[in-house]
C-alpha positions in Angstrom: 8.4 -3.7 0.6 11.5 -2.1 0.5 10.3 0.8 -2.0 6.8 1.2 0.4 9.0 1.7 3.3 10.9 4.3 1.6 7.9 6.4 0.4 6.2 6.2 3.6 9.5 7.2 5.4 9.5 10.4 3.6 5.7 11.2 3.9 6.1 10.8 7.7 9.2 12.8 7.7 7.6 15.5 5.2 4.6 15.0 7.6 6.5 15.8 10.6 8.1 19.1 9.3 5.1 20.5 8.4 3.0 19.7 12.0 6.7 21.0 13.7 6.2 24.2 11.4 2.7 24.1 12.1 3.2 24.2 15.9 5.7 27.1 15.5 3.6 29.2 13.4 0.6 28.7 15.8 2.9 29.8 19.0 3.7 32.9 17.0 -0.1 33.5 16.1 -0.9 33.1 19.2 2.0 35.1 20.7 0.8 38.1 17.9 -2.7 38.2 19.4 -1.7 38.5 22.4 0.8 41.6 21.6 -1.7 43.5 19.6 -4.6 42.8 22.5 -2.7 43.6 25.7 0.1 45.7 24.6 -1.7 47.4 21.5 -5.2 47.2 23.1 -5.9 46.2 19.9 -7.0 42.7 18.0 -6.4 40.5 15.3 -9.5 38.5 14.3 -8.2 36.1 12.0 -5.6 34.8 14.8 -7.9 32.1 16.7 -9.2 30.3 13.8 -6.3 29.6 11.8 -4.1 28.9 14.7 -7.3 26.0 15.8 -7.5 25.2 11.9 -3.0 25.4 12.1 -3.1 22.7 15.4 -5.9 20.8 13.7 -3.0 19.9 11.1 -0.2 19.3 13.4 -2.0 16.9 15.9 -3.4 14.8 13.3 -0.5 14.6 10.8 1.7 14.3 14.2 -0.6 11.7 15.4 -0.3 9.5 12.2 4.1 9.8 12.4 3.3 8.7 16.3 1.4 5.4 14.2 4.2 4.7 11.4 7.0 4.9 14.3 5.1 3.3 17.0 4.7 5.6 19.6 0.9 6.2 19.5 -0.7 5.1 23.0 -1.0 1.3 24.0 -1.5 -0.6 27.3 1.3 -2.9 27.2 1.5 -4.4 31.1 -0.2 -7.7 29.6 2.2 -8.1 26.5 5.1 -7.8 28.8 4.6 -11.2 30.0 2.9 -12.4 26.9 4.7 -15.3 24.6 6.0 -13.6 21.5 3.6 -15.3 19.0 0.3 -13.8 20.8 2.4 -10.5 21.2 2.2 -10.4 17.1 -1.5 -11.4 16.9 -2.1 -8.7 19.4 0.1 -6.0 17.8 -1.9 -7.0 14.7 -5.5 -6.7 16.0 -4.4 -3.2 17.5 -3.1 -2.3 13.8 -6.6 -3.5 12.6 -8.5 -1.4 14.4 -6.1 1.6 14.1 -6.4 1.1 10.6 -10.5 1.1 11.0 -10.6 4.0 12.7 -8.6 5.6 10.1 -10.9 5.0 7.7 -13.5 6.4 9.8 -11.7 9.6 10.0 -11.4 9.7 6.3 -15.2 8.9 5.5 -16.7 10.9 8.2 -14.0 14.0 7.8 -15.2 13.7 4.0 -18.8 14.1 5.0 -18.4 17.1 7.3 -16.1 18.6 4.9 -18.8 17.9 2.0 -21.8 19.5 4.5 -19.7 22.6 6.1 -18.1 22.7 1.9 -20.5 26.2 1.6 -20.1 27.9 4.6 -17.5 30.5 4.9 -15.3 31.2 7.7 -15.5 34.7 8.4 -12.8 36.1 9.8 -10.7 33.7 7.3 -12.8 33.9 4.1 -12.4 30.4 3.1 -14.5 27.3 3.1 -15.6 25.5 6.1 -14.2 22.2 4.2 -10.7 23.3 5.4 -11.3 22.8 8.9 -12.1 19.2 8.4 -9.1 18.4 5.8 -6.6 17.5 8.2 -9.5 15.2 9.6 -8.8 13.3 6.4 -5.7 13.6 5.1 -4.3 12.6 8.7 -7.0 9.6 8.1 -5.3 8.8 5.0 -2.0 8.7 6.7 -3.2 6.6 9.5 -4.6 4.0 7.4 -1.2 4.0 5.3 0.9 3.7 8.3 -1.0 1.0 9.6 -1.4 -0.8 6.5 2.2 -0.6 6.2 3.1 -2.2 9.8 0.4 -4.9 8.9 2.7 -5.9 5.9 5.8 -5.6 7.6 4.8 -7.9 10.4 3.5 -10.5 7.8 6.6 -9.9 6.2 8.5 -10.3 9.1 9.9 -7.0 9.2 10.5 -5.3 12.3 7.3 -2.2 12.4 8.6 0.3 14.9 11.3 1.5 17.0 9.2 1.2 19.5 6.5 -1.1 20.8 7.1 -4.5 19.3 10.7 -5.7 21.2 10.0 -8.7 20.9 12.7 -11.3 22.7 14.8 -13.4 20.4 
């Protein structure tokens, strides 16, 4: 378990540099068009669809870290007062279904990267597929992550920094 954590730390970490670069290199696209259209009264067409296909990456890949460390979005008013036991069957369902819908990003990101696989992007000149890859290769992360809190918590392991405090 020990060696999964490990591997998993560092694809979350090497995730998170690249959505933080991918955020930064967005702001200056974005900052660019900008200057050349208001300043320059000119414009860069290639711009607005990498920066959307650039914040595709960092919101998914950021999305799956947000899994791993526990921060993605629950309602947790009910599991405040809940007795620790249900608490871990409830964490567990929630992984579950995370862990579904992961798998439905991955098939159905496949399938729209397969279908839009011939189309170019014009002012890019590359595949449609690309849009869609961070569909599923944040898909792949969220079904890893979530796989991975599963085994903790059957392993007894603590799964997050956040989320599961459970009293002793």
């Amino acid at each position: 378990m020990e060696t999964i954590a490990i591997i998993t730390g560092k694809l979350a970490r090497i995730g998170l540099w690249i959505a933080g670069a991918g955020l930064v290199a967005m702001t200056v696209m974005i900052a660019a068009q900008v200057w050349w259209r208001y300043v320059l009264n000119d414009s860069i067409i290639w711009t607005e669809p990498a920066s959307v296909m650039v914040m595709g990456w960092f919101i998914l890949l950021g999305a799956a870290v947000g899994i791993r460390e526990g921060y993605h979005l629950s309602f947790e008013v009910f599991l405040h007062f809940a007795p620790d036991r249900l608490k871990l069957i409830l964490y567990s369902i929630s992984d579950i279904v995370v862990t579904a819908f992961g798998f439905g990003m991955v098939w159905y990101g496949t399938l729209l990267a397969m279908k839009t696989a011939g189309n170019k992007i014009p002012s890019l000149g590359i595949s449609g597929a690309y849009d869609f890859l961070p569909i599923v290769v944040g898909g792949v992360l969220v079904v890893l992550f979530s796989l991975e809190r599963l085994a903790r918590r059957a392993a007894g392991l603590p799964t997050a920094r956040f989320g599961e405090e459970l009293d002793d």
